[in-house]
PyMOL commands that place a pseudoatom at each C-alpha (Angstrom):
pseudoatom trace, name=CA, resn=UNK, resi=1, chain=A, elem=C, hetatm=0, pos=[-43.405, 50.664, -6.507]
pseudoatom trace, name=CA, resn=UNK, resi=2, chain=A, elem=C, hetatm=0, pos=[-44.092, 50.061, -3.174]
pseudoatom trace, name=CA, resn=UNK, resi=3, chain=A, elem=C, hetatm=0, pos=[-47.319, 49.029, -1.006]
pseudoatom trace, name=CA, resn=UNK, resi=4, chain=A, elem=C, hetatm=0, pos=[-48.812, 48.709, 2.159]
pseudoatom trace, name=CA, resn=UNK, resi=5, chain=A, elem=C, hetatm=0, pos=[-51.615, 46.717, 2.307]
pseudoatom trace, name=CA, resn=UNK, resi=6, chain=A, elem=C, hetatm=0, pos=[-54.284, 45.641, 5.635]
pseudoatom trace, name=CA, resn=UNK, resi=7, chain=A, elem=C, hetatm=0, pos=[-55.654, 42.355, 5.606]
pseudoatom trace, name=CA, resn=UNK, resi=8, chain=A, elem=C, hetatm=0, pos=[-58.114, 41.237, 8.423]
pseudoatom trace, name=CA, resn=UNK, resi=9, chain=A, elem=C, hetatm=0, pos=[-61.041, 38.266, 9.055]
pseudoatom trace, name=CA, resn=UNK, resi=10, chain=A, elem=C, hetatm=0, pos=[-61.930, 35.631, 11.121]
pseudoatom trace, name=CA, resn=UNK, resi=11, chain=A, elem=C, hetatm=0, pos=[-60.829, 32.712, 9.775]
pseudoatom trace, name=CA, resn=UNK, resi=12, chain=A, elem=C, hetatm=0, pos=[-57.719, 31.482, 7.791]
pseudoatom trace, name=CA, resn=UNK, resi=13, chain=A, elem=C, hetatm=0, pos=[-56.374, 27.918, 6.451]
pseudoatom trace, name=CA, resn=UNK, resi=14, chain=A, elem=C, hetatm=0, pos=[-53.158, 28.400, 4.589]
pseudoatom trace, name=CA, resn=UNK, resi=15, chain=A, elem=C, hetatm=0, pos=[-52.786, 24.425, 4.423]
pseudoatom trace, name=CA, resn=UNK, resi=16, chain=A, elem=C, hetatm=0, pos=[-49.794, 22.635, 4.900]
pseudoatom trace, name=CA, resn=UNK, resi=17, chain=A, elem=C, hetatm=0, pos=[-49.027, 19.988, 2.057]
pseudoatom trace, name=CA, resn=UNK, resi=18, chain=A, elem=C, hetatm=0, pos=[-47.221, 17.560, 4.216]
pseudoatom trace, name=CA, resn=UNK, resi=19, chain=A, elem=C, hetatm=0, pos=[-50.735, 16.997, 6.371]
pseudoatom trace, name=CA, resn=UNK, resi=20, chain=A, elem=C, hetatm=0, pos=[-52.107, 15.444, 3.341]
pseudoatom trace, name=CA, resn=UNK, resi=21, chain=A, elem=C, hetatm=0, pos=[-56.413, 14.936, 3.817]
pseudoatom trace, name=CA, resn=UNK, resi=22, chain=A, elem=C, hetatm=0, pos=[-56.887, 16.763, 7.127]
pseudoatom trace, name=CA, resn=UNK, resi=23, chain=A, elem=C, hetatm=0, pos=[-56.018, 20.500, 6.731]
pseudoatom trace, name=CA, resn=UNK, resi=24, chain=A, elem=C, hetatm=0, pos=[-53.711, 22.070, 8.572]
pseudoatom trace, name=CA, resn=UNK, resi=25, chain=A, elem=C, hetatm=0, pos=[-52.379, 25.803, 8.736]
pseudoatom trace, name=CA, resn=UNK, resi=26, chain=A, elem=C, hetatm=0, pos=[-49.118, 27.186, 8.442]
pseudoatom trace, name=CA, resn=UNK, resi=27, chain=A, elem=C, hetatm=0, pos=[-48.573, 29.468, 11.358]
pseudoatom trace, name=CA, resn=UNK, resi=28, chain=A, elem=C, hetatm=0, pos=[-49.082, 32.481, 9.140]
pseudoatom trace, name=CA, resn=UNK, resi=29, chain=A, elem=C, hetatm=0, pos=[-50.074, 33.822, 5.604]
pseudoatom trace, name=CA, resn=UNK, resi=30, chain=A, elem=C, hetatm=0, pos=[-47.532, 32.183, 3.304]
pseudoatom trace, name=CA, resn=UNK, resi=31, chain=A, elem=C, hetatm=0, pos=[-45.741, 34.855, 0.357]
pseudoatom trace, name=CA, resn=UNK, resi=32, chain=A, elem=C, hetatm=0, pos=[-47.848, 32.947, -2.401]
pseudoatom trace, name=CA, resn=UNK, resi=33, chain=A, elem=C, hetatm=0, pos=[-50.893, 33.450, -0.759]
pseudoatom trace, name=CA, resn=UNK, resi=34, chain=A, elem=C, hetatm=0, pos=[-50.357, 36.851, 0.005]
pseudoatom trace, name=CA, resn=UNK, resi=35, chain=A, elem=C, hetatm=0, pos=[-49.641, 37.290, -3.655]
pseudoatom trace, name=CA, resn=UNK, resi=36, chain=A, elem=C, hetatm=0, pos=[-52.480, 36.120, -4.846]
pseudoatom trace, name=CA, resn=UNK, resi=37, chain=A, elem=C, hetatm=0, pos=[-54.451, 37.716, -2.578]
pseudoatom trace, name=CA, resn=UNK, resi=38, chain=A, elem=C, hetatm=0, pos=[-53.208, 41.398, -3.676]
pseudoatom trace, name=CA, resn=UNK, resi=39, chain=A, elem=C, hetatm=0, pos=[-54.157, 39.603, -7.021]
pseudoatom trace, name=CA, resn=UNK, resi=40, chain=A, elem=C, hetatm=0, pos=[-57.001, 39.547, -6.108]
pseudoatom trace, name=CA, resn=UNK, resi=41, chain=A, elem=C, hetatm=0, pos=[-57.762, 43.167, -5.792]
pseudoatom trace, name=CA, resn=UNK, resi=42, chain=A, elem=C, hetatm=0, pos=[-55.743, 44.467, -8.654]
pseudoatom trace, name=CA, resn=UNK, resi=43, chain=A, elem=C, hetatm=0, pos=[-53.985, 42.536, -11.570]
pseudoatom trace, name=CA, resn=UNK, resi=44, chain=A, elem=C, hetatm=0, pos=[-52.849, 43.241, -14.892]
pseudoatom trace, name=CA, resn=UNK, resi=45, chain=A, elem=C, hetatm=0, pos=[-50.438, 41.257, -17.264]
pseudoatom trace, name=CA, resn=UNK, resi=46, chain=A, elem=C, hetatm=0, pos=[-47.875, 44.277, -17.167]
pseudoatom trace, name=CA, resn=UNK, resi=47, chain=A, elem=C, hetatm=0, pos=[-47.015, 44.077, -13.688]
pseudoatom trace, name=CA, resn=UNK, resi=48, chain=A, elem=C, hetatm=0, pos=[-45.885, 41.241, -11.219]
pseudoatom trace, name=CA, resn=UNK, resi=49, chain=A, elem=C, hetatm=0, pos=[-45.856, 41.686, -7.622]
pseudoatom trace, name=CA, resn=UNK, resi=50, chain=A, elem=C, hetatm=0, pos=[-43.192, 40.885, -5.305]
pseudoatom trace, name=CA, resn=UNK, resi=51, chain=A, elem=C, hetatm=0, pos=[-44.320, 40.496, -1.048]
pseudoatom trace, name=CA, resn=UNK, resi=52, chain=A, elem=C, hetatm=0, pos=[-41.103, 42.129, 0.777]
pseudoatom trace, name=CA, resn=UNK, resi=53, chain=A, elem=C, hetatm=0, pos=[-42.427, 41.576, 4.584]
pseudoatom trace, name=CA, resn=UNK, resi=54, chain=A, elem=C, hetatm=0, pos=[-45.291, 40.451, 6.363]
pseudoatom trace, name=CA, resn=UNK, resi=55, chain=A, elem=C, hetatm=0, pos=[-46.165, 41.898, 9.446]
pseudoatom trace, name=CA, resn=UNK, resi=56, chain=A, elem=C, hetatm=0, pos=[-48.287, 40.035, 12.235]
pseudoatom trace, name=CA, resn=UNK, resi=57, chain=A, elem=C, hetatm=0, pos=[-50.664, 42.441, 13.817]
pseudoatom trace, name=CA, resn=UNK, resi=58, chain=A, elem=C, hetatm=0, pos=[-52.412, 39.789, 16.039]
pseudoatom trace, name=CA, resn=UNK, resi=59, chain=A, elem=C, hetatm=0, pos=[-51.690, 36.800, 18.311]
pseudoatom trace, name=CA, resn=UNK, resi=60, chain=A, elem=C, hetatm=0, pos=[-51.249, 33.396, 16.222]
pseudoatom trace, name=CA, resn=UNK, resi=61, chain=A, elem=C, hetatm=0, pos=[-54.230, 31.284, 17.443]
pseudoatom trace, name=CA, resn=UNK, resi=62, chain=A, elem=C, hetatm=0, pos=[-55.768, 28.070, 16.030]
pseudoatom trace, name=CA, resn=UNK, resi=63, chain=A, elem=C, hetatm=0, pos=[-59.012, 26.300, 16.193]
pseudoatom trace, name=CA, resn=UNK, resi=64, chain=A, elem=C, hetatm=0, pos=[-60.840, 23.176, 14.769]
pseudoatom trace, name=CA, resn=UNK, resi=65, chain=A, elem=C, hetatm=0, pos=[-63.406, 23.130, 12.645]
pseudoatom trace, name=CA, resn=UNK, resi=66, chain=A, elem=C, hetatm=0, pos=[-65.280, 20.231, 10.971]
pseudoatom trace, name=CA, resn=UNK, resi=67, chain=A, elem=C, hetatm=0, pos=[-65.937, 21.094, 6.941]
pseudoatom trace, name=CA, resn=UNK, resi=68, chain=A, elem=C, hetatm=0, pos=[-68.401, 19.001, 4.544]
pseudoatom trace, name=CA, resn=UNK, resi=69, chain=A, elem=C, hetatm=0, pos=[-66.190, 18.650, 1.166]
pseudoatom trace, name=CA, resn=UNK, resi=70, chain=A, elem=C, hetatm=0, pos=[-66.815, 16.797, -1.554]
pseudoatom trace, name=CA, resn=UNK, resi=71, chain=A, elem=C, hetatm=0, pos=[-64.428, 13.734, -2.213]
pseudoatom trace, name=CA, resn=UNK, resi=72, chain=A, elem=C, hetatm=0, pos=[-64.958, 13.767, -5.943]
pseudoatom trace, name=CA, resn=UNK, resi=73, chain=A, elem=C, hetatm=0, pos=[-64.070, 16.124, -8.905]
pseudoatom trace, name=CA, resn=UNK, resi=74, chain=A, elem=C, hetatm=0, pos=[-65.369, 16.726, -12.672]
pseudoatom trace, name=CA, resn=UNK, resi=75, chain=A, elem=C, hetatm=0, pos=[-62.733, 15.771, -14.817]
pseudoatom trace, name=CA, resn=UNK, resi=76, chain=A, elem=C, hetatm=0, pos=[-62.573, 18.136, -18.099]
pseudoatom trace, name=CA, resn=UNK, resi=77, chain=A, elem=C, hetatm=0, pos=[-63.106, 14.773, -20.323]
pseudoatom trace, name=CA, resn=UNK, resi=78, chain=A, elem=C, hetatm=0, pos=[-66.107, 13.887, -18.726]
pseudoatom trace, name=CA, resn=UNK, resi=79, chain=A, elem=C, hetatm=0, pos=[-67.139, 17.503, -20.243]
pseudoatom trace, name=CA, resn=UNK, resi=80, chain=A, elem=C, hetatm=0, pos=[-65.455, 16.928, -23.255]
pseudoatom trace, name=CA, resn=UNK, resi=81, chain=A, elem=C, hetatm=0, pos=[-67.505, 13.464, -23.655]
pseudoatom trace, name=CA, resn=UNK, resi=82, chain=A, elem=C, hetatm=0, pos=[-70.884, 15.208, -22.635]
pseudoatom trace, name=CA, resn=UNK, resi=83, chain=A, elem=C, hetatm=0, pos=[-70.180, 18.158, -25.317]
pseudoatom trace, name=CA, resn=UNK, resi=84, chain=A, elem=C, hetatm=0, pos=[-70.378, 15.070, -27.766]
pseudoatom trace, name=CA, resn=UNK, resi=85, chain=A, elem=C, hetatm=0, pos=[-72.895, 13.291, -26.645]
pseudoatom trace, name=CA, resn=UNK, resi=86, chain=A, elem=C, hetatm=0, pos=[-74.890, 15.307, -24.404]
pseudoatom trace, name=CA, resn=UNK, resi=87, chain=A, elem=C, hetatm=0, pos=[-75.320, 13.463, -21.539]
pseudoatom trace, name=CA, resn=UNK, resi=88, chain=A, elem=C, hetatm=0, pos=[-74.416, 16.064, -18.841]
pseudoatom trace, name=CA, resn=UNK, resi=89, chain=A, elem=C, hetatm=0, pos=[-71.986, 14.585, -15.714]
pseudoatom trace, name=CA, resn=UNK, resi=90, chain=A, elem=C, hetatm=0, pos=[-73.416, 14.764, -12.438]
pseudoatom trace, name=CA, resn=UNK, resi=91, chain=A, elem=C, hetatm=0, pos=[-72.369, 15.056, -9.306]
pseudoatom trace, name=CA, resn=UNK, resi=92, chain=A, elem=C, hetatm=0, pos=[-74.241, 13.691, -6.350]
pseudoatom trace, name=CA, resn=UNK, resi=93, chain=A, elem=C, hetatm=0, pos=[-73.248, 15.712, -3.010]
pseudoatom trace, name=CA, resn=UNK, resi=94, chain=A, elem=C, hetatm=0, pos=[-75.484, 13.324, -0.750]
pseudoatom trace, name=CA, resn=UNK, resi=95, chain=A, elem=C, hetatm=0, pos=[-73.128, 10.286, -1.979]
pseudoatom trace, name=CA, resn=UNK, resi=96, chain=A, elem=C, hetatm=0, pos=[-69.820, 12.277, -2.518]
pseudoatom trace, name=CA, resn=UNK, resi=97, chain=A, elem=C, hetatm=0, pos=[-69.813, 14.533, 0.568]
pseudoatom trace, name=CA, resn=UNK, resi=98, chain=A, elem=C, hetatm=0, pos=[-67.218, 13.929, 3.246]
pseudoatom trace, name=CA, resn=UNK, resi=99, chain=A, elem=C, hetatm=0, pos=[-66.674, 15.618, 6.277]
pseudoatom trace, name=CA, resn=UNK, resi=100, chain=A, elem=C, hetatm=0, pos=[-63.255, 16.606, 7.374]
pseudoatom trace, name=CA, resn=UNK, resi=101, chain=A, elem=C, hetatm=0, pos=[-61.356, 18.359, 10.072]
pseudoatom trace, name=CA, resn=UNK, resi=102, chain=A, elem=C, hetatm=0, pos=[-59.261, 21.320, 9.876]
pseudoatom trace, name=CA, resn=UNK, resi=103, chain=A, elem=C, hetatm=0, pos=[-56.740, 23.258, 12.027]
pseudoatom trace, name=CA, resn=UNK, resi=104, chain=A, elem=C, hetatm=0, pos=[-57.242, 26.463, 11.100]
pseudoatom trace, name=CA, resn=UNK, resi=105, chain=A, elem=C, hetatm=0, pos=[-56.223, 30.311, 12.150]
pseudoatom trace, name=CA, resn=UNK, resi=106, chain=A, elem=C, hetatm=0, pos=[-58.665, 32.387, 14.199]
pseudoatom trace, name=CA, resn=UNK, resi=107, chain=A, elem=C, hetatm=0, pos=[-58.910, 36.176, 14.228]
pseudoatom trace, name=CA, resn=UNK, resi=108, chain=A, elem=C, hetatm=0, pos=[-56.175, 36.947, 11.624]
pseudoatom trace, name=CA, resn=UNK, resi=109, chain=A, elem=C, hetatm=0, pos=[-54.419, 40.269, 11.093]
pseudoatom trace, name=CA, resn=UNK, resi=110, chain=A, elem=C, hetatm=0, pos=[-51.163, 41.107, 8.584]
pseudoatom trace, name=CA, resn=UNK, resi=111, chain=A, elem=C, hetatm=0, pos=[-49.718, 44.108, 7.195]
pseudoatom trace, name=CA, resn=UNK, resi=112, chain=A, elem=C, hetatm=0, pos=[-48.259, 43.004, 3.213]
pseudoatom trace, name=CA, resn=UNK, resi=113, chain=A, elem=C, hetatm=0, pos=[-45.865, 44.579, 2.240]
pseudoatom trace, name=CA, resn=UNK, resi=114, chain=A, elem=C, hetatm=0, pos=[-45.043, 44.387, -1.499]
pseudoatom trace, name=CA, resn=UNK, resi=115, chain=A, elem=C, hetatm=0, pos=[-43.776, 46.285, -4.178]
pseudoatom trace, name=CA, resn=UNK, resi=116, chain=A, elem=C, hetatm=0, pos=[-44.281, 45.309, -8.145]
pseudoatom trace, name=CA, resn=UNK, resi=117, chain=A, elem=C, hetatm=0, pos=[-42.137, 45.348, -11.471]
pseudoatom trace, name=CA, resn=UNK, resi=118, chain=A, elem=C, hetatm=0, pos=[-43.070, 45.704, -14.974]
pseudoatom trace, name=CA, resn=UNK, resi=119, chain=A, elem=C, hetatm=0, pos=[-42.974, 43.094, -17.421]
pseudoatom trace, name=CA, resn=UNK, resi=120, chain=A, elem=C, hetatm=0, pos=[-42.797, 42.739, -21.048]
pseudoatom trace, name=CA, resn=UNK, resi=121, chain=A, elem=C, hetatm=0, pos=[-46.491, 42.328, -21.810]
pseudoatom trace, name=CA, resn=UNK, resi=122, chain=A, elem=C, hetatm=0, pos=[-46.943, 45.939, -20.379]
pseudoatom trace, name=CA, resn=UNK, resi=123, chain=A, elem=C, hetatm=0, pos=[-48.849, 48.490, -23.072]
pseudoatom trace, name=CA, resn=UNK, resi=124, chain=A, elem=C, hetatm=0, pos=[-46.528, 51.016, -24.682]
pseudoatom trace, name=CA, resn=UNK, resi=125, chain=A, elem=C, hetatm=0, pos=[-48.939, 53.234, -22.493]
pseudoatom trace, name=CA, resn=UNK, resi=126, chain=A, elem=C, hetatm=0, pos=[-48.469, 51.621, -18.933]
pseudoatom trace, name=CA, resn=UNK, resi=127, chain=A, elem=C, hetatm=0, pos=[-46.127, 52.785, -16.513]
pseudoatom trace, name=CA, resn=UNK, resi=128, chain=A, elem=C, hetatm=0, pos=[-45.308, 52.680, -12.907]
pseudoatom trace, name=CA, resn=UNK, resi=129, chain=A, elem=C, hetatm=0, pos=[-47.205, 54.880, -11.556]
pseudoatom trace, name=CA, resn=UNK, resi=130, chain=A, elem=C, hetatm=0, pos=[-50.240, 54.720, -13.726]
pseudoatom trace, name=CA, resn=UNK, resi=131, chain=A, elem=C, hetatm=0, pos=[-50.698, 50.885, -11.692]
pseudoatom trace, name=CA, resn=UNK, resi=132, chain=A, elem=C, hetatm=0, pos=[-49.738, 52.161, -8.453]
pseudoatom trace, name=CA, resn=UNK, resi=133, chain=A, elem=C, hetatm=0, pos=[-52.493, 54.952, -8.446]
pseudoatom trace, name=CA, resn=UNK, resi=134, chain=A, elem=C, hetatm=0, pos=[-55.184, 51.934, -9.780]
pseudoatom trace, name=CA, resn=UNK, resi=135, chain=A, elem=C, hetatm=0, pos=[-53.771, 49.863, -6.923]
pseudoatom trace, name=CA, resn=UNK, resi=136, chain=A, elem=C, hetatm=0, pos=[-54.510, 52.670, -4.237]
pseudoatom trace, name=CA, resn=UNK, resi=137, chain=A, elem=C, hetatm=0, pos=[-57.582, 53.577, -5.765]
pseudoatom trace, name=CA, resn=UNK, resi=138, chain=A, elem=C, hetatm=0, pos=[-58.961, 49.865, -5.442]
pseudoatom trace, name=CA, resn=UNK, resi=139, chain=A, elem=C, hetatm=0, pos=[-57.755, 49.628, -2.062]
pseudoatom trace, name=CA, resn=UNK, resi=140, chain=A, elem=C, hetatm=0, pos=[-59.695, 53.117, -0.993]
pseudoatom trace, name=CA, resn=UNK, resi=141, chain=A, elem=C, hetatm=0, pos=[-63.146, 51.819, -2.665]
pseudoatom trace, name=CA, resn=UNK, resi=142, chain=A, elem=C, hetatm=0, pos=[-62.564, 48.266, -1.737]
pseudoatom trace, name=CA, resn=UNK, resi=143, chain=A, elem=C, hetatm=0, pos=[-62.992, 47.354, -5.219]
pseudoatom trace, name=CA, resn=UNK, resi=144, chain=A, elem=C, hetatm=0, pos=[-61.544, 43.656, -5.992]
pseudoatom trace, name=CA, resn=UNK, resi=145, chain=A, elem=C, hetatm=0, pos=[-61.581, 41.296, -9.437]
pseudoatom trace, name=CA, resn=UNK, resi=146, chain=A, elem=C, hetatm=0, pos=[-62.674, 38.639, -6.998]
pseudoatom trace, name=CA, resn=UNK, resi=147, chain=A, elem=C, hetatm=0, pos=[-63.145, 38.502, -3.310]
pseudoatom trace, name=CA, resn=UNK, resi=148, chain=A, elem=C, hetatm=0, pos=[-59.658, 38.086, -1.792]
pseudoatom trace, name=CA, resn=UNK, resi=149, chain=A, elem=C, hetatm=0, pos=[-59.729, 35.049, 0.666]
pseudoatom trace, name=CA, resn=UNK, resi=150, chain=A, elem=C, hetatm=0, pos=[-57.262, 33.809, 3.051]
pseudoatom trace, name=CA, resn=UNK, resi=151, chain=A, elem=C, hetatm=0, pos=[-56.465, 30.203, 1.638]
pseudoatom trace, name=CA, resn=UNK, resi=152, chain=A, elem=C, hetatm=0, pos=[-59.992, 28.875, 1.610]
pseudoatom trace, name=CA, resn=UNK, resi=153, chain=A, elem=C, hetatm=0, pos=[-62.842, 30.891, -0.118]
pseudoatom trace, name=CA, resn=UNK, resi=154, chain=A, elem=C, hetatm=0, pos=[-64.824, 30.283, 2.178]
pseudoatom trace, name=CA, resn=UNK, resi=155, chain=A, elem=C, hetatm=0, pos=[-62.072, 32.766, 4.817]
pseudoatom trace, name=CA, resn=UNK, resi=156, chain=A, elem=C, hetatm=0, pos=[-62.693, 35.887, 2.990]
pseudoatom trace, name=CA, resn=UNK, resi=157, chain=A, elem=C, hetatm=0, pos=[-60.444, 39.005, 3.349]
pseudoatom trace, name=CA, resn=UNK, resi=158, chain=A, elem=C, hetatm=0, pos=[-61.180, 42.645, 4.437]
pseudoatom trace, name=CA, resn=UNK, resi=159, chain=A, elem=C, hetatm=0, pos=[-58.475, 44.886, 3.295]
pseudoatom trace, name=CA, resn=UNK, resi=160, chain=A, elem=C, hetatm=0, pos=[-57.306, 48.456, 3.105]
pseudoatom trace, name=CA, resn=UNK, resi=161, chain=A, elem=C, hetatm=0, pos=[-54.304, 50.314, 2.131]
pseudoatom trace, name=CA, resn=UNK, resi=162, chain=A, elem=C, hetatm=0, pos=[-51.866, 50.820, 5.429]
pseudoatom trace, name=CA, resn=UNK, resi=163, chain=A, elem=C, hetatm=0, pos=[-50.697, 54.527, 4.691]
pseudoatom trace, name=CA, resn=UNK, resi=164, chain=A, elem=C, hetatm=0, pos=[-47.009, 54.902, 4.559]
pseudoatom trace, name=CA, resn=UNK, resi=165, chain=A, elem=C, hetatm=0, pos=[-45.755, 57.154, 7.574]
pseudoatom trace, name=CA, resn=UNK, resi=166, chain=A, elem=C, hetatm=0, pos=[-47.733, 54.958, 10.033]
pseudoatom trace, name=CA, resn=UNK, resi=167, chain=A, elem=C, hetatm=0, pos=[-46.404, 52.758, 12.490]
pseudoatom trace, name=CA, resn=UNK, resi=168, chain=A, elem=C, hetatm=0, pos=[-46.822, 49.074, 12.023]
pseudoatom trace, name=CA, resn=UNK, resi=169, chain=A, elem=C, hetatm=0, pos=[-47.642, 47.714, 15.710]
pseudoatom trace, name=CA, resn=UNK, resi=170, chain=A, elem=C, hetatm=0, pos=[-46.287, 44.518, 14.442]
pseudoatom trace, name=CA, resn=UNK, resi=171, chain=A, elem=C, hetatm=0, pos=[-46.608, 41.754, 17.808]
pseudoatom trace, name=CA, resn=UNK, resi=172, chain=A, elem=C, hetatm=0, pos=[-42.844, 41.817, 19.811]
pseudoatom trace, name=CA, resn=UNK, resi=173, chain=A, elem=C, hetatm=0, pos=[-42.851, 37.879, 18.576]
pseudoatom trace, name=CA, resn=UNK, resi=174, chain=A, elem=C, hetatm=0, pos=[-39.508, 36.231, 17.278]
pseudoatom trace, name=CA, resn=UNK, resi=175, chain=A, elem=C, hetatm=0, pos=[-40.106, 32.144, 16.104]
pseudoatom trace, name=CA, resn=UNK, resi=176, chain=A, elem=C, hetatm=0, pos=[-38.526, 30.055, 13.153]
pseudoatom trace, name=CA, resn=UNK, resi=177, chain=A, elem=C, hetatm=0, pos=[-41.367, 28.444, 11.542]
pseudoatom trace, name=CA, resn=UNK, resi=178, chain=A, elem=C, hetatm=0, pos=[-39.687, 25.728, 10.045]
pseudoatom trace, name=CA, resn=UNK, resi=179, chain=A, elem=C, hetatm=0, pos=[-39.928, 25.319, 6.142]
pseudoatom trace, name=CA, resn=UNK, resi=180, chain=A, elem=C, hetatm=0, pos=[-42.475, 27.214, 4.311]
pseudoatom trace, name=CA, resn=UNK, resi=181, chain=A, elem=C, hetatm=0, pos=[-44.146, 27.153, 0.631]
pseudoatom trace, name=CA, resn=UNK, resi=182, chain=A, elem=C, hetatm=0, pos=[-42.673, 30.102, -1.079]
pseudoatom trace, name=CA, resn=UNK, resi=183, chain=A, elem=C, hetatm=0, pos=[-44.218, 29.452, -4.478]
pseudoatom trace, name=CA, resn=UNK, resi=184, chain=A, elem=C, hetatm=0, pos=[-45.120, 27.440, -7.456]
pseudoatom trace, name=CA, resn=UNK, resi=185, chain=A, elem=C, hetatm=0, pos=[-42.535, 27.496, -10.080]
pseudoatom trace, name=CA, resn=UNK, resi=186, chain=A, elem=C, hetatm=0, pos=[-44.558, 27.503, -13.560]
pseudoatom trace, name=CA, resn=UNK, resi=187, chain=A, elem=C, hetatm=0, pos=[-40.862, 27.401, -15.724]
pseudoatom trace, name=CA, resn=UNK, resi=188, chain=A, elem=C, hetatm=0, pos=[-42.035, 24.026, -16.862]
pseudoatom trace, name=CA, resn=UNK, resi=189, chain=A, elem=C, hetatm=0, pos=[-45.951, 23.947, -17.415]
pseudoatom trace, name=CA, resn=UNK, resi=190, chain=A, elem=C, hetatm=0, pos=[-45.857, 20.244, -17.358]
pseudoatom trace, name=CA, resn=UNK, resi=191, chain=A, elem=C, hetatm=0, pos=[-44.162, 19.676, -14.007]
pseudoatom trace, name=CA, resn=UNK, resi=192, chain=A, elem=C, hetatm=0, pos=[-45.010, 22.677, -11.781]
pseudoatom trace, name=CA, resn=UNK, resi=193, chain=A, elem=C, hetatm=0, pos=[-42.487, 22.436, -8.597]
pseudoatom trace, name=CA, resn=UNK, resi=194, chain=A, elem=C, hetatm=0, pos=[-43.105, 23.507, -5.261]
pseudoatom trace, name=CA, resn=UNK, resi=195, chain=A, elem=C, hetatm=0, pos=[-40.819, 25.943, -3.600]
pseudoatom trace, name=CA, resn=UNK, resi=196, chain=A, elem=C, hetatm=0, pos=[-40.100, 26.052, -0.204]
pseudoatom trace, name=CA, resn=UNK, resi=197, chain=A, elem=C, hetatm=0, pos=[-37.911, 28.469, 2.309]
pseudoatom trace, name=CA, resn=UNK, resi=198, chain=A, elem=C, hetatm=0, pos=[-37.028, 28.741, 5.795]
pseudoatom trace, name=CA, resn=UNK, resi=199, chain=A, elem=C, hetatm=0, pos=[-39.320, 30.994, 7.685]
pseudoatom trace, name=CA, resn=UNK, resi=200, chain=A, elem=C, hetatm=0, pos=[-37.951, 32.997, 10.636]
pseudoatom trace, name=CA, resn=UNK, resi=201, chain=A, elem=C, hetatm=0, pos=[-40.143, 35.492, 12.386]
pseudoatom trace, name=CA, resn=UNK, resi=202, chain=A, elem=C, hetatm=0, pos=[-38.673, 38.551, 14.235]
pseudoatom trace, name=CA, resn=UNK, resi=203, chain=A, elem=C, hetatm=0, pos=[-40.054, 40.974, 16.352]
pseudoatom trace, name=CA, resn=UNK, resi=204, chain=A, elem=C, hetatm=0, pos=[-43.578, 39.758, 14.102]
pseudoatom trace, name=CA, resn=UNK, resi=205, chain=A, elem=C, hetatm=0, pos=[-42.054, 40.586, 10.882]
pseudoatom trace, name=CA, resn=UNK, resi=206, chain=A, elem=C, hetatm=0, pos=[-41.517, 37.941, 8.057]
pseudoatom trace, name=CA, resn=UNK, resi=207, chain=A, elem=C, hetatm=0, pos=[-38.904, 38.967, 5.794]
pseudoatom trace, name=CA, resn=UNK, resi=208, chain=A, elem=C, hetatm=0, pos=[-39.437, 37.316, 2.207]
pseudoatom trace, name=CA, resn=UNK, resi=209, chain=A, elem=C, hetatm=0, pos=[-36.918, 39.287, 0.420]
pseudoatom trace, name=CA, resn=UNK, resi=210, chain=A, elem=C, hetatm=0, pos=[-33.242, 37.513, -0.634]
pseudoatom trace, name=CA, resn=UNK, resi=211, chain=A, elem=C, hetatm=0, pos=[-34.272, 34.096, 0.876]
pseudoatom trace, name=CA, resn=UNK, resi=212, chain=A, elem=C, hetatm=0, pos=[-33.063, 30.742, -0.173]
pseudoatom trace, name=CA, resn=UNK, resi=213, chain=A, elem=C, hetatm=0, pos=[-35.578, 28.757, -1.771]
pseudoatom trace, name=CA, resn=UNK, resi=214, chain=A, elem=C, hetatm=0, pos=[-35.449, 25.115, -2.369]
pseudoatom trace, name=CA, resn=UNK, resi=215, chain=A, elem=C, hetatm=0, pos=[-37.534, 22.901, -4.116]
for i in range(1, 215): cmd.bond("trace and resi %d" % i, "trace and resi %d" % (i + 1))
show_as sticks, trace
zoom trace
């Protein structure tokens, strides 16, 4: 089943895992992201989506911004230790804070389009189009499991279905974008492995269907 899907906002940071501590953005919304955006708005174990193309609706345009993050995390047995003894663990922002820079998207605008297949945890009641009208219903309302974001929460995502019929003023822009993340591959829980393809923009359409992903 397949969908067109509107995504729009102000601000985006899909972050490049080469740059290491200071963020910086791919050029454009990367497949996984995309993914879990739509996620975002409508999941259910008996489906898994699929992003066919991504269409650029607006000029690619960066900007930096400064960001206060914190440097340190809660580790799950300091609240395994606290559940037995009961001291709490605390984290103090004034001495962990850090403030970082960031290259980051401005004024972001994509068309997704994506298409899902069934899987085996689906209900002997769920079909096809059962999802697909849920999808399209959530998209109408703007109704959402969480609020879709575009790589930072912080970026959150308007979105809307695109109605099928309608032309996609995708931006007359053709660019290789050099090596992209694809996706995480979870076949091995223990040693989750990045995947990576080569991204080619043409006429301001990113095909993600029958690429060659390496790890």
């Amino acid at each position: 089943m397949s969908m067109l899907i509107e995504v729009w906002g102000d601000y985006a940071c899909f972050s490049r895992p080469e740059m290491k501590t200071e963020r910086v953005s791919y050029d454009i919304i990367t497949p996984s992201a995309a993914r879990g955006l739509v996620e975002a708005i409508y999941w259910h174990p008996g489906m898994k989506y699929h992003i066919d193309r991504i269409y650029l609706l607006n000029p690619v345009r960066f900007t930096n911004i400064r960001r206060n993050e914190v440097k340190s995390t809660l580790l799950s047995s300091a609240a395994l230790s606290a559940a037995k003894s009961g001291a709490a663990p605390v984290l103090y922002t004034s001495a962990d804070i850090q403030q970082r820079a960031a290259l980051v998207l401005q004024d972001v605008h994509y068309v997704i389009e994506c298409h899902f297949t069934m899987t085996d945890k689906a209900a002997p009641g769920d079909n096809p189009g059962k999802f697909q009208d849920i999808l399209r219903r959530r998209l109408n309302k703007g109704q959402c499991y969480h609020q879709p974001c575009f790589g930072c929460r912080e970026f959150p995502a308007n979105f809307r279905e695109w109605h099928a019929g309608e032309p996609i003023p995708a931006l007359p822009v053709t660019q290789d974008l050099g090596f992209m993340l694809y996706d995480l591959d979870y076949a091995d829980p223990e040693n989750i492995q990045p995947q990576f393809f080569r991204a080619k923009l043409v006429d301001g359409v990113l095909d993600c269907r029958n690429v060659e992903v390496f790890t």
